[in-house]
PDB file of N, CA, C, O and CB in Angstrom:
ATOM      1  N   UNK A   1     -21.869   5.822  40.132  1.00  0.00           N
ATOM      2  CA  UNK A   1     -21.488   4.417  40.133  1.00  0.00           C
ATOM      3  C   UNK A   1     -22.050   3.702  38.907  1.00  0.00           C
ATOM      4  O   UNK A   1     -21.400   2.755  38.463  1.00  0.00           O
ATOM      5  CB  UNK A   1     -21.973   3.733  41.414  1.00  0.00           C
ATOM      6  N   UNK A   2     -23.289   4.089  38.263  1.00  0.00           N
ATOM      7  CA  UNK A   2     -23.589   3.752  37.120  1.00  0.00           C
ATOM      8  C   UNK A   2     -22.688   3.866  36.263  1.00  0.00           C
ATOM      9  O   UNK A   2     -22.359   2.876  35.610  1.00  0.00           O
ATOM     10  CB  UNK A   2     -24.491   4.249  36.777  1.00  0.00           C
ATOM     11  N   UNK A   3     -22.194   4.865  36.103  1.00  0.00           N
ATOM     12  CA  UNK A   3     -21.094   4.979  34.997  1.00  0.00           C
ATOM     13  C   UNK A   3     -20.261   3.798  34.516  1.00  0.00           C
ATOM     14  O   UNK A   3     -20.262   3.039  33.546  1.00  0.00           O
ATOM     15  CB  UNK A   3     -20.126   5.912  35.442  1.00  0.00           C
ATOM     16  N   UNK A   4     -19.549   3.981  35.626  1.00  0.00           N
ATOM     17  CA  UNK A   4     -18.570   2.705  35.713  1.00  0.00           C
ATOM     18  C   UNK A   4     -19.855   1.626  35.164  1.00  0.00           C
ATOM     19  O   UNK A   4     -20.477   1.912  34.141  1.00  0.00           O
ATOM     20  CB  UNK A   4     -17.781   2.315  37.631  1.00  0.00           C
ATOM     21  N   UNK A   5     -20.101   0.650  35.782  1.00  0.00           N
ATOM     22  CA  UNK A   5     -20.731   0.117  35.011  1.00  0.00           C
ATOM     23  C   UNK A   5     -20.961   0.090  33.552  1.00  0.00           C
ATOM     24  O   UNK A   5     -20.713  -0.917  32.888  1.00  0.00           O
ATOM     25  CB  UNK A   5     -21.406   0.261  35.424  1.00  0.00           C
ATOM     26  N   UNK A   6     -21.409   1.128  33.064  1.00  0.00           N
ATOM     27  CA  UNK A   6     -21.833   1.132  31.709  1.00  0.00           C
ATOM     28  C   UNK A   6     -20.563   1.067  30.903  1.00  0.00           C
ATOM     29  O   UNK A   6     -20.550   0.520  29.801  1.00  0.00           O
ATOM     30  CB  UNK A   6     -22.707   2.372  31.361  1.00  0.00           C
ATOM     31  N   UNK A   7     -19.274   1.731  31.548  1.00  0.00           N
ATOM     32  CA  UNK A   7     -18.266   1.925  30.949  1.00  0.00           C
ATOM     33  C   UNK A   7     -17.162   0.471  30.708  1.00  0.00           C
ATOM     34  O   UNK A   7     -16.225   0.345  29.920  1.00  0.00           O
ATOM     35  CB  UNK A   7     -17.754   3.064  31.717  1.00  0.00           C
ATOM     36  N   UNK A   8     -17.657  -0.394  31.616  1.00  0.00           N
ATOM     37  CA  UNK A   8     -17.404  -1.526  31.948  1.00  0.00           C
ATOM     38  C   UNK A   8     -17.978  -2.504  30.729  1.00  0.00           C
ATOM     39  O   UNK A   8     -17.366  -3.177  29.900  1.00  0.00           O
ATOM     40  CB  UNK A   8     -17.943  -1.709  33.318  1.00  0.00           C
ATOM     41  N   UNK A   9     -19.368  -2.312  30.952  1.00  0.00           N
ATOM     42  CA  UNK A   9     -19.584  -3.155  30.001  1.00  0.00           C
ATOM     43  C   UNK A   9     -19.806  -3.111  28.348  1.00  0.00           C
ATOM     44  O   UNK A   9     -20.119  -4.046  27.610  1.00  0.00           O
ATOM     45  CB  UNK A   9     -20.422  -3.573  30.468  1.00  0.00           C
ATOM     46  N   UNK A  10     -19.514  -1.579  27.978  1.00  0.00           N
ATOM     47  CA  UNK A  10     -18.990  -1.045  26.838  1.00  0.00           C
ATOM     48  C   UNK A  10     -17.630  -1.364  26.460  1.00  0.00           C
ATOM     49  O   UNK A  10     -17.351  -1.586  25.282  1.00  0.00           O
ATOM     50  CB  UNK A  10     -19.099   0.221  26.916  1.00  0.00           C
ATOM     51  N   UNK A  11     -16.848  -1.398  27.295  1.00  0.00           N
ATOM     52  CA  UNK A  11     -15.377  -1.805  26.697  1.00  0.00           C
ATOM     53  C   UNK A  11     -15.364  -3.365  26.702  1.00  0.00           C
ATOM     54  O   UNK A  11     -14.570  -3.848  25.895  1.00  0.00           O
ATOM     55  CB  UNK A  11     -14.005  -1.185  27.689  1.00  0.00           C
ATOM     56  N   UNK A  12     -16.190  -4.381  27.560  1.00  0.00           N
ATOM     57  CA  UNK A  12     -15.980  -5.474  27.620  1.00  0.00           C
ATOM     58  C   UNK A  12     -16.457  -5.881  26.248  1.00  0.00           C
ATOM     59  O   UNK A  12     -15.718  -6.469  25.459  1.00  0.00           O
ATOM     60  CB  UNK A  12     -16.492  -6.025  28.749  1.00  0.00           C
ATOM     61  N   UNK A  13     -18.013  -5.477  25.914  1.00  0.00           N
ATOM     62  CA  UNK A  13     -18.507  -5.064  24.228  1.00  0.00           C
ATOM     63  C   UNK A  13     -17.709  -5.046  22.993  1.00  0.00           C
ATOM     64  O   UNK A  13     -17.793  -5.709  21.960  1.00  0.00           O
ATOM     65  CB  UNK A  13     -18.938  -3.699  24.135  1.00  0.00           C
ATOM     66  N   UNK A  14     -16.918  -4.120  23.370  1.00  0.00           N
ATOM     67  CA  UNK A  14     -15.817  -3.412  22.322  1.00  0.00           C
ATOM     68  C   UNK A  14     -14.510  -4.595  22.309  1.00  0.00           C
ATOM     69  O   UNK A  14     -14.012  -4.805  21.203  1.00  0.00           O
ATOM     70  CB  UNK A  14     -15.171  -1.580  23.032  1.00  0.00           C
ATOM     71  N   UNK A  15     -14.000  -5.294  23.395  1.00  0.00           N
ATOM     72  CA  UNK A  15     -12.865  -6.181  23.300  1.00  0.00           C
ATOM     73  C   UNK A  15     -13.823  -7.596  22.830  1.00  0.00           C
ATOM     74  O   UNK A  15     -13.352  -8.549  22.210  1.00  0.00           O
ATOM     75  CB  UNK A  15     -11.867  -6.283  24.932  1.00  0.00           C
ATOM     76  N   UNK A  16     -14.918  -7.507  23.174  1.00  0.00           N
ATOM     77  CA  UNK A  16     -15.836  -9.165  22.076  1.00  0.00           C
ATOM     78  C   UNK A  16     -15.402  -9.087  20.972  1.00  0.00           C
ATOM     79  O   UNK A  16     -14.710  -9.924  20.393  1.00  0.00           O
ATOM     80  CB  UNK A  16     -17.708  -9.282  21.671  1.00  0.00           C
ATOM     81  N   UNK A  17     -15.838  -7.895  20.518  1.00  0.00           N
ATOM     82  CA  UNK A  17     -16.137  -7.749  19.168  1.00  0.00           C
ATOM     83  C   UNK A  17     -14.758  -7.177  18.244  1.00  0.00           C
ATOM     84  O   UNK A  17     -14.958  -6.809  17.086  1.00  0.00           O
ATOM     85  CB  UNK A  17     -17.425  -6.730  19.118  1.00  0.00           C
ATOM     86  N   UNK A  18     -13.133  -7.121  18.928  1.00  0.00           N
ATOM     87  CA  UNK A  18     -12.310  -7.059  18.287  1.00  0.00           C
ATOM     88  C   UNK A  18     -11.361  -8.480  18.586  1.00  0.00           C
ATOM     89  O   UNK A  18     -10.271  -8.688  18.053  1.00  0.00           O
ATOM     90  CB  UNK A  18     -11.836  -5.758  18.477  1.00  0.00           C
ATOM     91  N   UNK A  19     -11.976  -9.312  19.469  1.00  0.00           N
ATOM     92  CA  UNK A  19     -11.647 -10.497  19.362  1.00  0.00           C
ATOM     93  C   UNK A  19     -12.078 -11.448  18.402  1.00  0.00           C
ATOM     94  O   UNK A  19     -11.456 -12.388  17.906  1.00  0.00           O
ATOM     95  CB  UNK A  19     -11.830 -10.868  20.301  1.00  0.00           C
ATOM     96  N   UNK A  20     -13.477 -10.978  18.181  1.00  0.00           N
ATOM     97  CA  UNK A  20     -14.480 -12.098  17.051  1.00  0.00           C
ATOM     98  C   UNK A  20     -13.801 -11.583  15.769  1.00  0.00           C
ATOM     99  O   UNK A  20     -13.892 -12.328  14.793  1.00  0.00           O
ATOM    100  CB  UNK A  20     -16.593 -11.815  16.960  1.00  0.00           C
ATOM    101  N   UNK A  21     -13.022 -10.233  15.595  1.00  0.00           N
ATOM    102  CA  UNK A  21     -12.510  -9.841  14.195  1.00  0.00           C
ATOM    103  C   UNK A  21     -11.440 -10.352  14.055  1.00  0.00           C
ATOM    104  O   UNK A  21     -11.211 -10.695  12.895  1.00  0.00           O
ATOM    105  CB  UNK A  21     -12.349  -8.510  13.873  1.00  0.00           C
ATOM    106  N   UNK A  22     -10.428 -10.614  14.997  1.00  0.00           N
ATOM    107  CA  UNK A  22      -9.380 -11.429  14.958  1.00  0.00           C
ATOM    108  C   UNK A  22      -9.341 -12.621  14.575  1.00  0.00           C
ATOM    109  O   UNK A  22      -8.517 -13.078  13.784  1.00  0.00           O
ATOM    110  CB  UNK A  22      -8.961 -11.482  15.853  1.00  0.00           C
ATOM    111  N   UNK A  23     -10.557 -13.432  15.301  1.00  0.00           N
ATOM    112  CA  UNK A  23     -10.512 -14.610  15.178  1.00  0.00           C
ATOM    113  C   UNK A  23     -11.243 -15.143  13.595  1.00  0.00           C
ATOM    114  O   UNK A  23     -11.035 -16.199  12.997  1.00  0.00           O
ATOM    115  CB  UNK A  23     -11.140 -15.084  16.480  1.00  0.00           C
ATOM    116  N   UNK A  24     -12.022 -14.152  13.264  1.00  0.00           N
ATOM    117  CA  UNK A  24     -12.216 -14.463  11.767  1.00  0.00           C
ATOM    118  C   UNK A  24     -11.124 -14.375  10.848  1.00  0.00           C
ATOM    119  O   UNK A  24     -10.970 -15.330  10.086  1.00  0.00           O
ATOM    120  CB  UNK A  24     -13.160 -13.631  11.226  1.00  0.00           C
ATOM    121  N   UNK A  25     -10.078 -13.087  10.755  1.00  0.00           N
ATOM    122  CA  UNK A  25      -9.079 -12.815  10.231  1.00  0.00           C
ATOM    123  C   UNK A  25      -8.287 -13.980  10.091  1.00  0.00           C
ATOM    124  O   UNK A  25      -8.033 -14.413   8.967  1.00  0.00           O
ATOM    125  CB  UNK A  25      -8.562 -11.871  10.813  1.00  0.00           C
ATOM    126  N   UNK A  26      -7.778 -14.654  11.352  1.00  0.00           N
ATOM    127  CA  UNK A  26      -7.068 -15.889  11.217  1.00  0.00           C
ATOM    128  C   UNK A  26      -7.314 -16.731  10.333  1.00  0.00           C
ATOM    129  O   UNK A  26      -6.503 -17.245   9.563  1.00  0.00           O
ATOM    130  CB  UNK A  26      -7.102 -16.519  12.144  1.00  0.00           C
ATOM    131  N   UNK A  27      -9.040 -17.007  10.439  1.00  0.00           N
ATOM    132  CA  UNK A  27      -9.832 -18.533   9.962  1.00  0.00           C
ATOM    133  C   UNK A  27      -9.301 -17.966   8.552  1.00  0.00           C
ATOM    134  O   UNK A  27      -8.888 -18.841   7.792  1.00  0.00           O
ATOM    135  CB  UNK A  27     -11.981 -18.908  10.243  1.00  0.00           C
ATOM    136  N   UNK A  28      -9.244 -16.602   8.069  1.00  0.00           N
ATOM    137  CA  UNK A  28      -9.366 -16.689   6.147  1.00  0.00           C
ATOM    138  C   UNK A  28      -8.504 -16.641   6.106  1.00  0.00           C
ATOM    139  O   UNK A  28      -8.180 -16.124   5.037  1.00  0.00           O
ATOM    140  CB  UNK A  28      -9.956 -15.795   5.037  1.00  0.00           C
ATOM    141  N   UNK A  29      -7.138 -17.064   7.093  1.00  0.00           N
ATOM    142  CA  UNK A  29      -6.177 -16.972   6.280  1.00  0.00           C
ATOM    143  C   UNK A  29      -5.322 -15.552   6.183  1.00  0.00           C
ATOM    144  O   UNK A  29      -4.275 -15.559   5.535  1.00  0.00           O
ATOM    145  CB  UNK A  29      -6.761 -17.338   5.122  1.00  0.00           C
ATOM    146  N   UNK A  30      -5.797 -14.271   6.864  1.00  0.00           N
ATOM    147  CA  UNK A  30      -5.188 -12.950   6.629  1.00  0.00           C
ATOM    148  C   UNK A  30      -3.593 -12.853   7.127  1.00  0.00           C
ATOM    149  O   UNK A  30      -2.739 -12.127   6.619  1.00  0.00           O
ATOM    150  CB  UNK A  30      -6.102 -11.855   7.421  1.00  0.00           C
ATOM    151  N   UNK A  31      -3.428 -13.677   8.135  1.00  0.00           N
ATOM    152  CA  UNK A  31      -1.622 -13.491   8.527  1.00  0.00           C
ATOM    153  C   UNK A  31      -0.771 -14.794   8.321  1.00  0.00           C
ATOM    154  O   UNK A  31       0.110 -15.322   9.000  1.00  0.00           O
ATOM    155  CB  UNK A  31      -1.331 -13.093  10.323  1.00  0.00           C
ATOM    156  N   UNK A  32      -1.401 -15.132   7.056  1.00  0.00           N
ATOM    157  CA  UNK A  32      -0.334 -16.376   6.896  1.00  0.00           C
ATOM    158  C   UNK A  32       0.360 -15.762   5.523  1.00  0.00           C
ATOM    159  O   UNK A  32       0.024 -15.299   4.433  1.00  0.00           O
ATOM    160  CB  UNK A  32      -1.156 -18.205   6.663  1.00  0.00           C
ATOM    161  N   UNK A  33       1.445 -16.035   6.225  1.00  0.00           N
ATOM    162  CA  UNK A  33       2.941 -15.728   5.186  1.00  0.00           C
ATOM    163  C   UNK A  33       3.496 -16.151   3.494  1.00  0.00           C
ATOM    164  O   UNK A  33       4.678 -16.462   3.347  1.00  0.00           O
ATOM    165  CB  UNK A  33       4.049 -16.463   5.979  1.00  0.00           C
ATOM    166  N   UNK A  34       2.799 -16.135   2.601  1.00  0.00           N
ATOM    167  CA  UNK A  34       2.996 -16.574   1.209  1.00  0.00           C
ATOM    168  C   UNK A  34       4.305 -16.121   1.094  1.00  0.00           C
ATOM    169  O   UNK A  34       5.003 -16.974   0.544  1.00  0.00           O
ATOM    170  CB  UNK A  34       2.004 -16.020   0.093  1.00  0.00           C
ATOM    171  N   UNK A  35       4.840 -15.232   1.361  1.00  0.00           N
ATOM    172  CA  UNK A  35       6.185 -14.586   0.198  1.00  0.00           C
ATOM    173  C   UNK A  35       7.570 -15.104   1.053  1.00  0.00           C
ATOM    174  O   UNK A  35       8.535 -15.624   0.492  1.00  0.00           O
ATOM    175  CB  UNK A  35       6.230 -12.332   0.003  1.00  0.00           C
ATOM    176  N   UNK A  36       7.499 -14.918   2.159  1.00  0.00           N
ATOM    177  CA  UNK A  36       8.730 -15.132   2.780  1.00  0.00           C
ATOM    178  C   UNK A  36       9.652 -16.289   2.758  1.00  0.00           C
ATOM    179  O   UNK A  36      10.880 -16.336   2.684  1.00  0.00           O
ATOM    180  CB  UNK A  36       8.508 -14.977   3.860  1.00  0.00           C
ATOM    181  N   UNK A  37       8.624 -17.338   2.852  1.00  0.00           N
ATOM    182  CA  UNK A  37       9.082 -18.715   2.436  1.00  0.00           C
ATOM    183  C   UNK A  37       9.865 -18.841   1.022  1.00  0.00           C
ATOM    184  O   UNK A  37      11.064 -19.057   0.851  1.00  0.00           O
ATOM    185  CB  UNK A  37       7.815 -19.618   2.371  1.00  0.00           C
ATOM    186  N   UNK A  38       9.038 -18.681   0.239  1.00  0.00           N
ATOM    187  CA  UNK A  38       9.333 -18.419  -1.198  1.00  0.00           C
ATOM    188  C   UNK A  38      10.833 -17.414  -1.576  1.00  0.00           C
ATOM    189  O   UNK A  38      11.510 -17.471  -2.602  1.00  0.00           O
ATOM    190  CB  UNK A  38       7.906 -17.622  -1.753  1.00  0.00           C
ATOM    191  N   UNK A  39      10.973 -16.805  -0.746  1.00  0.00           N
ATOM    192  CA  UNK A  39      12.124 -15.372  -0.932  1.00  0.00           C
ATOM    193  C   UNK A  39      13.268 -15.667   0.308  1.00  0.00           C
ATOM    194  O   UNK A  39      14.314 -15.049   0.507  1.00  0.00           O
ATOM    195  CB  UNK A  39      11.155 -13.442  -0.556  1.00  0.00           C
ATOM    196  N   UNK A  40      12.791 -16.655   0.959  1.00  0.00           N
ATOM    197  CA  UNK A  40      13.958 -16.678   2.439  1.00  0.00           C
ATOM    198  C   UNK A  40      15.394 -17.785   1.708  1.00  0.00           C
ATOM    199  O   UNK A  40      16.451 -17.895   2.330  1.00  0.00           O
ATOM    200  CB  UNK A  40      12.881 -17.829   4.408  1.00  0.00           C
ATOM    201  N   UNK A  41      15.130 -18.592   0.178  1.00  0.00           N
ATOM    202  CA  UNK A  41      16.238 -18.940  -0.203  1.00  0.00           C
ATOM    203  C   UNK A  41      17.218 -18.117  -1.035  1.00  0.00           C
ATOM    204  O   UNK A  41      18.404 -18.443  -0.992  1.00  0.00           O
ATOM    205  CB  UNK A  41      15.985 -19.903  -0.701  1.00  0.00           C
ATOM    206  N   UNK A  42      16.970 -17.437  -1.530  1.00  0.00           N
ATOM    207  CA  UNK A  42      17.727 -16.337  -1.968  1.00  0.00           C
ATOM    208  C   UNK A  42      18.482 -15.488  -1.504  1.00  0.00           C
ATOM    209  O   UNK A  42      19.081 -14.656  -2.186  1.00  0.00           O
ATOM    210  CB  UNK A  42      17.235 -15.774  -2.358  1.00  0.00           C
ATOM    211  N   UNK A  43      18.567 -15.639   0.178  1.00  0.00           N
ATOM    212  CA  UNK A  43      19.578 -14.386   0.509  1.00  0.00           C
ATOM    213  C   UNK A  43      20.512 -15.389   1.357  1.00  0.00           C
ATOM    214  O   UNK A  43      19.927 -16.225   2.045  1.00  0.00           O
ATOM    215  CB  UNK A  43      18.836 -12.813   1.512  1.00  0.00           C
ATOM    216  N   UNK A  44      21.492 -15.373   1.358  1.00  0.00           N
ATOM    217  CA  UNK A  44      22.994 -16.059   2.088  1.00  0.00           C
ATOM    218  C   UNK A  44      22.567 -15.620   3.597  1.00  0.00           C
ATOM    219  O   UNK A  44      21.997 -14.617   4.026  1.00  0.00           O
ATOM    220  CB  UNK A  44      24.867 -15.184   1.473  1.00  0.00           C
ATOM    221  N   UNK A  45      22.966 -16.530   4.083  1.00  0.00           N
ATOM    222  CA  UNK A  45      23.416 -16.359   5.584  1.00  0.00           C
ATOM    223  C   UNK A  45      24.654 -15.108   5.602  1.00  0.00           C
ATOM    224  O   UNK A  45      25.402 -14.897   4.647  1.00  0.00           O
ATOM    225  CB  UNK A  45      24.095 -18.016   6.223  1.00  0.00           C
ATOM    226  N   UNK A  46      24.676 -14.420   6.782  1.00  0.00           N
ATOM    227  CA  UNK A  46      25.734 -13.382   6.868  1.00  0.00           C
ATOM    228  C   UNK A  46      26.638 -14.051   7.707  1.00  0.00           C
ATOM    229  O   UNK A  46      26.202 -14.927   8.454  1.00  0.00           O
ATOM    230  CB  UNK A  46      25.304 -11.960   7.421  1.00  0.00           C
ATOM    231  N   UNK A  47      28.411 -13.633   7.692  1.00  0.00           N
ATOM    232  CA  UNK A  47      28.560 -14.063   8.290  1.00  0.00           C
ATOM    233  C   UNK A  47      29.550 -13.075   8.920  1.00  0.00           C
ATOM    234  O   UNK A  47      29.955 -12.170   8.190  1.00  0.00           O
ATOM    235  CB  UNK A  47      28.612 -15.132   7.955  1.00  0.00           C
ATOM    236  N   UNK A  48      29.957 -13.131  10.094  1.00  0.00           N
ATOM    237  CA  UNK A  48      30.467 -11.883  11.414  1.00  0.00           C
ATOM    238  C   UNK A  48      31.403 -12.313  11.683  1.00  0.00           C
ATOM    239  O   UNK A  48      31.527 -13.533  11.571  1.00  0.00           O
ATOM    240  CB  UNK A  48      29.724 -11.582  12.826  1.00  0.00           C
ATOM    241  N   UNK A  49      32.742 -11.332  12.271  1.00  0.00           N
ATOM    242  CA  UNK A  49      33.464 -12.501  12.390  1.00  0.00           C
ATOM    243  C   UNK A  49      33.502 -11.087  14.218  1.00  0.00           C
ATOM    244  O   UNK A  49      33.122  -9.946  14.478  1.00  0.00           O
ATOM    245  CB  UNK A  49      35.197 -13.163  10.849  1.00  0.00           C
ATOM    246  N   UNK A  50      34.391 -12.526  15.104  1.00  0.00           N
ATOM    247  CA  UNK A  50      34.214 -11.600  16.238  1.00  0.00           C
ATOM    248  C   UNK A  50      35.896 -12.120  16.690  1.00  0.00           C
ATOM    249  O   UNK A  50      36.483 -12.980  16.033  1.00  0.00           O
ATOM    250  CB  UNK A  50      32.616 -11.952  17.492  1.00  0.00           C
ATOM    251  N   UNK A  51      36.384 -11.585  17.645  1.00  0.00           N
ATOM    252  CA  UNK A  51      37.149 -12.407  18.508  1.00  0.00           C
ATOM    253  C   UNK A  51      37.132 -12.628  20.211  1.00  0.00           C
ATOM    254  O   UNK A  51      36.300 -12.146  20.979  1.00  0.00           O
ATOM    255  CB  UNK A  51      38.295 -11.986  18.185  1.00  0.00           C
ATOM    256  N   UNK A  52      38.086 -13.342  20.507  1.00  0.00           N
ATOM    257  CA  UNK A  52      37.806 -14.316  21.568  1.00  0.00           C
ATOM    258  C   UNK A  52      38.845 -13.309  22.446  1.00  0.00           C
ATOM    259  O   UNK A  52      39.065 -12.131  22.167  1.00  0.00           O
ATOM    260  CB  UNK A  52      38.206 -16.200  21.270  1.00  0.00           C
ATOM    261  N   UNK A  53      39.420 -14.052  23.559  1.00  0.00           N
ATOM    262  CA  UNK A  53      40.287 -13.518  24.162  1.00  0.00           C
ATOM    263  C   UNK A  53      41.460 -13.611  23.796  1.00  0.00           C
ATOM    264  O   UNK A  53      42.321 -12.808  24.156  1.00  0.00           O
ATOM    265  CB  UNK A  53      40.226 -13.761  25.115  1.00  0.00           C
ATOM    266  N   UNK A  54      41.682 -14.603  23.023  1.00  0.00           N
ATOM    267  CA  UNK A  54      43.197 -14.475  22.358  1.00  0.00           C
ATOM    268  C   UNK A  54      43.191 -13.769  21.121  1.00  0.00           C
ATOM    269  O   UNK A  54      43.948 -14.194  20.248  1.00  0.00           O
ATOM    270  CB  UNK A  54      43.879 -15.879  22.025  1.00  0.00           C
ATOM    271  N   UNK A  55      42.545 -12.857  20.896  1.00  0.00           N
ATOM    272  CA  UNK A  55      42.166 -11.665  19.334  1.00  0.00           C
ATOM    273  C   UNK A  55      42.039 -12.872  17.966  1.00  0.00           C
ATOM    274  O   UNK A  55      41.916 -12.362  16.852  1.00  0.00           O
ATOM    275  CB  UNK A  55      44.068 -10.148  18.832  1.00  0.00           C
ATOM    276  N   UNK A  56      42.060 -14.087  18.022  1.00  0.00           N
ATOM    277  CA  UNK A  56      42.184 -15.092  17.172  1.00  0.00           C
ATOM    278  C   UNK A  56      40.792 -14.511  16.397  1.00  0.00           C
ATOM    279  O   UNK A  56      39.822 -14.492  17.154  1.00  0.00           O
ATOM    280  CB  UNK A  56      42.266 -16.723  17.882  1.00  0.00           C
ATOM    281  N   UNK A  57      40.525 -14.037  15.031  1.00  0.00           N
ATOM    282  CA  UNK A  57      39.319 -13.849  14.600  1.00  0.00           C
ATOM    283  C   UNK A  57      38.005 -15.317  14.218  1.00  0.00           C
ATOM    284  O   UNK A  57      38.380 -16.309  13.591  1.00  0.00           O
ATOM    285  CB  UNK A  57      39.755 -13.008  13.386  1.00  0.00           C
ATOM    286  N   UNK A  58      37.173 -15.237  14.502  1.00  0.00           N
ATOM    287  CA  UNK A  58      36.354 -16.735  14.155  1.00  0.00           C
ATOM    288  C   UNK A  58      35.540 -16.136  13.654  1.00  0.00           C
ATOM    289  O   UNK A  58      35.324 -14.933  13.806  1.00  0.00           O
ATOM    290  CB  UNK A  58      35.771 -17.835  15.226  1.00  0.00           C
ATOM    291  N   UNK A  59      34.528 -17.456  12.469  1.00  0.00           N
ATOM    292  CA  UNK A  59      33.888 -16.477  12.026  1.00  0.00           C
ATOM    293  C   UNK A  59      32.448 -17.243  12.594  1.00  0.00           C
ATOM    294  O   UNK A  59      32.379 -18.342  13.145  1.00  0.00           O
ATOM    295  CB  UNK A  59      34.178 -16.091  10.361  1.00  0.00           C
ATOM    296  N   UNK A  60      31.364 -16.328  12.286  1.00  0.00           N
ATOM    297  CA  UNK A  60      30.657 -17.500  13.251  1.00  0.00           C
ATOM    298  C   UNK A  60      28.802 -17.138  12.099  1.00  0.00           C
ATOM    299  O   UNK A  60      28.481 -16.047  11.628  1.00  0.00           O
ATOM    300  CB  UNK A  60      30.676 -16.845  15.838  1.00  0.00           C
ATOM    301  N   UNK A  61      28.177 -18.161  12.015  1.00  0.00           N
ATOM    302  CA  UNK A  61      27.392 -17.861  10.884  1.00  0.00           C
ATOM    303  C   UNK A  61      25.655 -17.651  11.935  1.00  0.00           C
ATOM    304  O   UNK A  61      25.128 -18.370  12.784  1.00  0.00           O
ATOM    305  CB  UNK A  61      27.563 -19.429   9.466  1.00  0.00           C
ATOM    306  N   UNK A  62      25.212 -16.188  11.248  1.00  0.00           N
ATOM    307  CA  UNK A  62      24.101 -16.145  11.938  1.00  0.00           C
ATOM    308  C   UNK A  62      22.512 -16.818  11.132  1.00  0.00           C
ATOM    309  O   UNK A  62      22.182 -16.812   9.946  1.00  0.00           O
ATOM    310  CB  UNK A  62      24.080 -14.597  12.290  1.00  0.00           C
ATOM    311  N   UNK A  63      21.946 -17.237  12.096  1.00  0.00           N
ATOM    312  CA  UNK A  63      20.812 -18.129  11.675  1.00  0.00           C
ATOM    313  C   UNK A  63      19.702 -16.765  11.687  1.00  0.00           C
ATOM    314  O   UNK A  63      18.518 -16.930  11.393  1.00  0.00           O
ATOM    315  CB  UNK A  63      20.440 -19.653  12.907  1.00  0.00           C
TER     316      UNK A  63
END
């Protein structure tokens, strides 16, 4: 029954301390997006075309 225990509070240990790495990661800044913004005007919207029930083709623009 010790085990458990120890094993318990080793992983609880182990999820602190990959939460406190996360939460530093954020503060500097590691998953914020520089390029995409910058590069998301350059490519056109696509656009599909589908039809309805009357085979009428539409075209319809994806976001």
């Amino acid at each position: 029954m010790s085990v458990i225990y120890l094993l318990i509070s080793v992983s609880i240990f182990v999820a602190v301390c990959f939460f406190i790495a996360f939460i530093a990661a954020v503060k500097t800044g590691q998953y914020d997006d520089d390029y995409t913004p910058s590069v998301r005007i350059l490519f056109d919207d696509e656009t599909k075309i589908t039809s309805q029930n009357n085979n009428s083709p539409i075209e319809e623009k994806q976001v």
